[in-house]
C-alpha positions in Angstrom: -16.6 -29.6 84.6 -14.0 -27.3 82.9 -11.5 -28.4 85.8 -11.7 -31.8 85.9 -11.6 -31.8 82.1 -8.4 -29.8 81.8 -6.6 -30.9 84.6 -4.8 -34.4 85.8 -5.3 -35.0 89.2 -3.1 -36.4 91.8 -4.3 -37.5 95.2 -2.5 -38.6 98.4 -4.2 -42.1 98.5 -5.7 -43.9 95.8 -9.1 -43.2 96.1 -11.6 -45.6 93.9 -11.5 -49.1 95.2 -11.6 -50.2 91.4 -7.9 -48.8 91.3 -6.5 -49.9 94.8 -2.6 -48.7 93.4 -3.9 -45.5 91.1 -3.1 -41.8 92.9 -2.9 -39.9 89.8 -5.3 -39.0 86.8 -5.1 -37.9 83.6 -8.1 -35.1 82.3 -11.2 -37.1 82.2 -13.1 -36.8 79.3 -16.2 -34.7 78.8 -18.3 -38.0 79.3 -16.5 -38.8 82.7 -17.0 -35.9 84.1 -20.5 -35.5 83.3 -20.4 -38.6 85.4 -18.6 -37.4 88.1 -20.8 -33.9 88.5 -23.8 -35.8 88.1 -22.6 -38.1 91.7 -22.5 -34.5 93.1 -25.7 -33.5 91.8 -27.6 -36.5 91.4 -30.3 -33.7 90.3 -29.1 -33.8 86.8 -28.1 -36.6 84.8 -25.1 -37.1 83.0 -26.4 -36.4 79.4 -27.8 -33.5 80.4 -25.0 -32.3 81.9 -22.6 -33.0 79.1 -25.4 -31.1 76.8 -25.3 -28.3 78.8 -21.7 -27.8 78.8 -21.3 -28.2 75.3 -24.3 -25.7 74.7 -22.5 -23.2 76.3 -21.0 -20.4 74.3 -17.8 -22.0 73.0 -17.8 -24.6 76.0 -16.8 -27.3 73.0 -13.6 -25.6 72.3 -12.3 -25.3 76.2 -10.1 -29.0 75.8 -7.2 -27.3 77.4 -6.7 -24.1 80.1 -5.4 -22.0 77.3 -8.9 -22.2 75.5 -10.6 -20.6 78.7 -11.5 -17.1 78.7 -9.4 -15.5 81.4 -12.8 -14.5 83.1 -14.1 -18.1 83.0 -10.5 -19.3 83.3 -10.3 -17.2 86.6 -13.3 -19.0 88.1 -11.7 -22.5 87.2 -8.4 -21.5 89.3 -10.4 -21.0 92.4 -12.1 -23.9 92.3 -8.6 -25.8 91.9 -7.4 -23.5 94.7 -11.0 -25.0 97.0 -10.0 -28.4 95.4 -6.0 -28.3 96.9 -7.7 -27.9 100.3 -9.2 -30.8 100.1 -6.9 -33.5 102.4 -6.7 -36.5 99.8 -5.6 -33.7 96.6 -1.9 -33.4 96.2 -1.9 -31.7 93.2 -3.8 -30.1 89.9 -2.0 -29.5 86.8 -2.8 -28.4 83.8 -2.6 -30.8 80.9 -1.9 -29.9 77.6 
């Protein structure tokens, strides 16, 4: 959730057929991406998801990469590195 929270996204195509000319997106909000992991893991549903990451020890504060703990903050870069393999992702940046 951190990622996609942190991070604008750019993809090769677009990709939601609600946004035929849209490649690139800004860091979703906490809400969104609740959404988003929830279509993953339709085991858990979006409220609780968002309550779990904001129950996590200073999860609340993590708006941007430089409010990740570099041990946490190490875990979010792999995941963008697993994400960039992905053949629709062009990039992952930071925002903020």
């Amino acid at each position: 959730m951190i990622l996609f929270h942190t991070h604008r996204l750019t993809f090769m195509r677009p990709i939601l057929p609600s946004e035929p000319n849209v490649k690139q997106f800004a860091a979703f909000t906490q809400h969104h991406v609740s959404e988003i992991v929830s279509a993953a893991f339709p085991q858990h549903a979006p409220s609780e998801l968002y309550a779990a990451f904001n129950k996590a020890p200073g999860a609340g504060r993590f708006e941007v990469m430089d409010d990740v703990p570099p041990d946490l903050a190490d875990q979010v870069i792999a995941l963008r590195s697993k994400l960039l393999t992905h053949p629709d992702m062009l990039f992952a940046y930071p925002e903020g």
